[in-house]
C-alpha positions in Angstrom: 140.6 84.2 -0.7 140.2 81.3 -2.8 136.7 79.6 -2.1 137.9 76.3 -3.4 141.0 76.4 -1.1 138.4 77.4 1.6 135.9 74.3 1.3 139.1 72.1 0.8 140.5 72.9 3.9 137.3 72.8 5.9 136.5 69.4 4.4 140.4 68.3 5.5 139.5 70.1 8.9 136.6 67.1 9.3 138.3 64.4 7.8 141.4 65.6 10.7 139.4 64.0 13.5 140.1 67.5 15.4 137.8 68.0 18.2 135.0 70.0 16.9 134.2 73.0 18.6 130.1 73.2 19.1 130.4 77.3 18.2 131.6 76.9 15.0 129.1 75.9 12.1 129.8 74.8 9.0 127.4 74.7 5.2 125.3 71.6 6.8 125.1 72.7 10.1 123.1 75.9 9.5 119.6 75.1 8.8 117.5 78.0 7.8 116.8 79.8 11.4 120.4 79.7 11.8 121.0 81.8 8.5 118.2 84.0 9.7 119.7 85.2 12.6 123.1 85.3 11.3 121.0 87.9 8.7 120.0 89.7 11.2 123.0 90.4 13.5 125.6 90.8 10.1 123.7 91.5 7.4 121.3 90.5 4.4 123.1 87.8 2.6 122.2 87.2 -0.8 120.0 84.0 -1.6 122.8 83.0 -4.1 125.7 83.0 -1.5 126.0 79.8 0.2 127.4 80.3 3.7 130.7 77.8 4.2 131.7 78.9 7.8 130.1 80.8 11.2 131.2 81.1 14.9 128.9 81.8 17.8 125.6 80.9 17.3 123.3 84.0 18.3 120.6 81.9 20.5 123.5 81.2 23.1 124.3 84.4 24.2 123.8 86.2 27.0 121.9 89.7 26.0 124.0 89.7 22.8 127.0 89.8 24.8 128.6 87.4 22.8 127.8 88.7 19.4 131.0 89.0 18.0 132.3 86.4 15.5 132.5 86.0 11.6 130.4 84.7 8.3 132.1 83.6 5.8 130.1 82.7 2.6 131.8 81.6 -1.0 131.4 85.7 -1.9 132.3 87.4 1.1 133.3 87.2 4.8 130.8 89.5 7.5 132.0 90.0 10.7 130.8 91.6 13.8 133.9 92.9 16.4 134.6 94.5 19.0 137.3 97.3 18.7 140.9 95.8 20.6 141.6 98.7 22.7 142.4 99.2 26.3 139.0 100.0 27.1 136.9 98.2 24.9 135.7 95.7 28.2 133.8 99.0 29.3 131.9 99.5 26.0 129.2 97.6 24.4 129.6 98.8 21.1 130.0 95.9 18.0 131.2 97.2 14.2 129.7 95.7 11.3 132.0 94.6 8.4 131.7 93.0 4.6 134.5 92.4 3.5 134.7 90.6 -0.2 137.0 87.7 -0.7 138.3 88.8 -3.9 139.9 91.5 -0.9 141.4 89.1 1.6 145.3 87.6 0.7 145.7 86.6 4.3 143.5 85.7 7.4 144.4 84.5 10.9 143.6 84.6 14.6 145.9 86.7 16.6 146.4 87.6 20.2 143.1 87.4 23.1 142.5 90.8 24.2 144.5 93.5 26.5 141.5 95.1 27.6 140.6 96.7 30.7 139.4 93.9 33.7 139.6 90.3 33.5 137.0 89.1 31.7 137.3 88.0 28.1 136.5 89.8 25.5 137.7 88.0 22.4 140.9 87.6 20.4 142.6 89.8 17.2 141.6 89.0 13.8 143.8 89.8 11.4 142.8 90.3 7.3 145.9 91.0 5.5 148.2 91.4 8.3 146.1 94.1 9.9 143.8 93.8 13.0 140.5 94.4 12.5 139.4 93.9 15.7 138.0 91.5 18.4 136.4 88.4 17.8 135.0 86.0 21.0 135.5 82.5 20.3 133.0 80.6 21.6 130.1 81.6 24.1 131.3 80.9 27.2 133.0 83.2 29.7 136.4 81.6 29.0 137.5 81.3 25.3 136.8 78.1 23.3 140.1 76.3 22.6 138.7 73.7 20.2 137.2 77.1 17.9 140.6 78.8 17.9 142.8 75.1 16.7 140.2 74.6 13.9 139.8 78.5 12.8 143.9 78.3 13.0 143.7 75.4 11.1 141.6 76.4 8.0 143.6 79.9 7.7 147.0 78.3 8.0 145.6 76.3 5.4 144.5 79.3 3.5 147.4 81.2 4.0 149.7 78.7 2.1 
């Protein structure tokens, strides 16, 4: 993934007028408590990585329930997901990824979950035309439509 291409298409993303989603955070929206948390949950980031992109604020969730969602900085996207299987609604458990961009040809949002119950657990993300797992968009108990148009917006853009 080219970070050029990335900032380009986030700064077309703002200049779009699209409605901007309030779970998704961009370089000037994450002041340094922000980057702390996102440390803690995903992982040390190095002081020399500047973070470009991050969904789901930390604070807003209910007992970490919500913690899934990605980082992406101008070295390396981290991500916190939640396995897409059947019964992944029944299990708390969240894997930790780093993956480098020098790794990542392709990136998009897939289907929401087919897990288990009815409540939402988050939708496919897919590196490289394989899904990684389960991502929530947004913090709320219903997915956050605004999140998934401007995510699907910067990888399309990405993608080209």
């Amino acid at each position: 993934m080219d970070t050029t291409k990335l900032k380009k298409a986030i700064d077309t993303l703002k200049a779009s007028g699209v409605a901007h989603s309030d779970s998704l955070y961009f370089t000037e929206e994450i002041d340094s408590k922000l980057r702390e948390a996102i440390e803690k949950w995903y992982a040390p980031i190095p002081q020399n990585e500047e973070i470009l992109l991050f969904t789901n604020k930390i604070g807003k969730s209910f007992f970490g329930y919500f913690r899934t969602g990605i980082c992406i900085t101008n070295a390396a996207l981290y991500c916190r997901l939640q396995a897409d299987t059947f019964l992944s609604s029944l299990t708390l458990n969240r894997s930790r990824k780093i993956i480098p961009l020098t790794e990542i040809n392709t990136i998009s949002i897939g289907e929401h979950d087919h897990c288990y119950g009815t409540s939402y657990e988050g939708h496919q993300l897919i590196i490289n035309g394989k899904v990684v797992g389960l991502i929530r968009m947004g913090t709320s108990i219903e997915y956050d439509e605004d999140m998934i148009n401007e995510l699907t917006e910067i990888f399309n853009a990405l993608n080209k």
